[in-house]
MARMIFI-221868 format. One record per residue (C-alpha): z, x, y. Coordinates in pm, whole numbers, padded with zeros to 5 digits, always signed. Example, Ala and Ser with C-alpha at 12.3 -4.5 7.8 and 13.67 -1.06 7.14 Angstrom:
% MARMIFI-221868
+00780+01230-00450+00714+01367-00106
//
This chain:
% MARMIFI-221868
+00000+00000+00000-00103+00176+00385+00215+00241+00558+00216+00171+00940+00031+00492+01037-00227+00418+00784-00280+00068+00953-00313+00207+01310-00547+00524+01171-00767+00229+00959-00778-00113+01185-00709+00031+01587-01035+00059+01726-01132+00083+02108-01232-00301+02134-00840-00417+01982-00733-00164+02290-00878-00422+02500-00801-00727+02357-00436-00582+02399-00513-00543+02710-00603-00853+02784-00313-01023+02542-00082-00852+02790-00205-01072+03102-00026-01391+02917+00186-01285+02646+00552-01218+02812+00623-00974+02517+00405-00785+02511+00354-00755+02953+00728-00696+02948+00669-00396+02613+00410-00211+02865+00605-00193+03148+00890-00052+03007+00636+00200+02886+00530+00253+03224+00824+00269+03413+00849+00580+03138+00578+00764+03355+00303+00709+03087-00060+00627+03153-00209+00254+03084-00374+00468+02785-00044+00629+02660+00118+00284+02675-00141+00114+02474-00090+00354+02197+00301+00343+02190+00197-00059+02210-00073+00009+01894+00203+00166+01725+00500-00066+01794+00252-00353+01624+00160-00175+01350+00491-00077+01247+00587-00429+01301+00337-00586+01135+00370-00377+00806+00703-00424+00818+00641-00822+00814+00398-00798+00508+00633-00581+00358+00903-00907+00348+00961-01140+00069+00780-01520+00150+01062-01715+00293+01255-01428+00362+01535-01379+00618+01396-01303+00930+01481-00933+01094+01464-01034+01446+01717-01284+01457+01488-01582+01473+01264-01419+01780+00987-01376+01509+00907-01600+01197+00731-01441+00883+00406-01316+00983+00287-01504+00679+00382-01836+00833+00233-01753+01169-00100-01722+00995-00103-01985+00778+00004-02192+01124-00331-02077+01273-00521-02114+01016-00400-02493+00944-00459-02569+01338-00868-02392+01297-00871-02620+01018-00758-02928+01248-01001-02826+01558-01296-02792+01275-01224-03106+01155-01213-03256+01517-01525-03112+01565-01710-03272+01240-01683-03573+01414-01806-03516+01745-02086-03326+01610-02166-03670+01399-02150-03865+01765-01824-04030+01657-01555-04008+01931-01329-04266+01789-01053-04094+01624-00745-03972+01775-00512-03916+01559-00482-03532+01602-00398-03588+01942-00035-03559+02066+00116-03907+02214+00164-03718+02529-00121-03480+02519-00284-03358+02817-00626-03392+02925-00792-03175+03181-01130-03154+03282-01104-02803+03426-01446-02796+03651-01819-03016+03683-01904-03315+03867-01592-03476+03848-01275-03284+03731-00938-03460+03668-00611-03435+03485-00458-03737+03285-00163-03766+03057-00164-03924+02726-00380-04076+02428-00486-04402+02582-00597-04225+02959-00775-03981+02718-00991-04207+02580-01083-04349+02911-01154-04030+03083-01373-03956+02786-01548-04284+02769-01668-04272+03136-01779-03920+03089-01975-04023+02778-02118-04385+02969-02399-04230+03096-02555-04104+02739-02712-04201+02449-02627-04020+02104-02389-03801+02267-02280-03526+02040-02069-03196+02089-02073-02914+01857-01844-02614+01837-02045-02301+01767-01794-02021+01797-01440-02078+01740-01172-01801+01861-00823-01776+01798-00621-01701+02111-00276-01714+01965-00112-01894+01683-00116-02203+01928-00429-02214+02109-00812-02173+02022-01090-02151+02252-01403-02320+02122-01811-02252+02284-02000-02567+02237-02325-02743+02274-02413-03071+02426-02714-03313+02297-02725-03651+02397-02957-03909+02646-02923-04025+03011-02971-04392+02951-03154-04399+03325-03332-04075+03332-03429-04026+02990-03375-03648+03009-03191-03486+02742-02884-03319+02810-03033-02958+02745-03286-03013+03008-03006-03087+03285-02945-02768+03354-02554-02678+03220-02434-02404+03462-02295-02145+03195-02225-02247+02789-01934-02520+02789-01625-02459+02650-01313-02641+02479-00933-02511+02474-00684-02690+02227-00303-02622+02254-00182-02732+01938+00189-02773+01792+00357-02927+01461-00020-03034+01363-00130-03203+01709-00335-03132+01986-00052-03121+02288-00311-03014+02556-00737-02993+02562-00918-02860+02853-01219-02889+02903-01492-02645+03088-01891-02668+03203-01919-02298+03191-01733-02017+02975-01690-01860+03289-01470-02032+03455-01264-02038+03103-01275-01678+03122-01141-01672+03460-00860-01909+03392-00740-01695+03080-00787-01383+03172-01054-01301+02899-01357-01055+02923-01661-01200+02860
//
């Protein structure tokens, strides 16, 4: 079994040095890990290394425990093993979501949090509403103007155990215009973000242009 240095020699490659980078931006942890290492007179590069490090001893020390465990950080961390199969059973629920919408069905909400949030982040008319039933509305005027409206998520990314970022596609009529919704001229690829818990969707934004989701995260494109 690769030890911890074995991990960081075999997996650490320049682009995870960004992404770390850019994990930093919104994960308190980890901001608060590299400015301790910075306060220590290192550079941004020596930090990310002590940071590459740190997770690889961590994380090999997490594989390393029995399933169901105690956990060795006083409950600050849960089994690594649980954290993944977390995000893999909410990829699972956003897929799923996504079967449907792809099929033109936009009935269903039943992964959606009572309470869930709804934001439409940019576009023609951007709003914020609060709960299944104002959902629905906001989605059925945004869909009124179409014919065989249909999303579908192309690339699916995993932000964190709680939130994935999905690219989509629009197809779909104007009833007055005829036009299809590819020739209207999207402003950048659209984009979806879920924030999921317990097996719900507690927040969805949506975006026109991957840009502006970019922007709001703190991503690279």
């Amino acid at each position: 079994m690769r030890g911890p240095c074995d991990l960081g020699r075999a997996r650490w490659k320049p682009s995870r040095v960004r992404r770390s980078a850019r994990t930093a931006r919104f994960d308190p942890q980890t901001k608060a890990y590299l400015e301790r290492k910075r306060a220590e007179d290192k550079t941004k590069r020596e930090a990310l290394r002590c940071l590459k490090r740190h997770l690889a001893r961590r994380v090999h020390h997490l594989l390393s425990m029995p399933a169901g465990g105690p956990d060795p950080s006083g409950g600050q961390c849960r089994n690594f093993r649980e954290v993944l199969d977390i995000g893999a059973s909410n990829l699972d629920l956003v897929r799923s979501i996504y079967a449907n919408w792809e099929r033109g069905d936009f009935s269903r909400s039943d992964w959606a949090d009572p309470d869930i949030e709804f934001v439409l982040a940019d576009g023609p008319e951007p709003g914020r509403w609060r709960g299944v039933a104002a959902m629905a509305k906001a989605w059925s005027q945004r869909l009124s103007p179409f014919d065989d409206y249909r999303t579908t998520g192309h690339d699916y990314r995993m932000l964190d155990e709680e939130r994935i970022l999905v690219f989509v596609a629009h197809s779909g009529r104007g009833k007055s215009s005829g036009l299809e919704v590819a020739d209207l001229g999207d402003p950048g690829q659209p984009a979806a973000l879920f924030h999921l818990r317990d097996g719900r969707v507690t927040r969805l934004v949506v975006y026109t242009s991957r840009d502006r989701a970019f922007d709001d995260l703190g991503l690279e494109g």
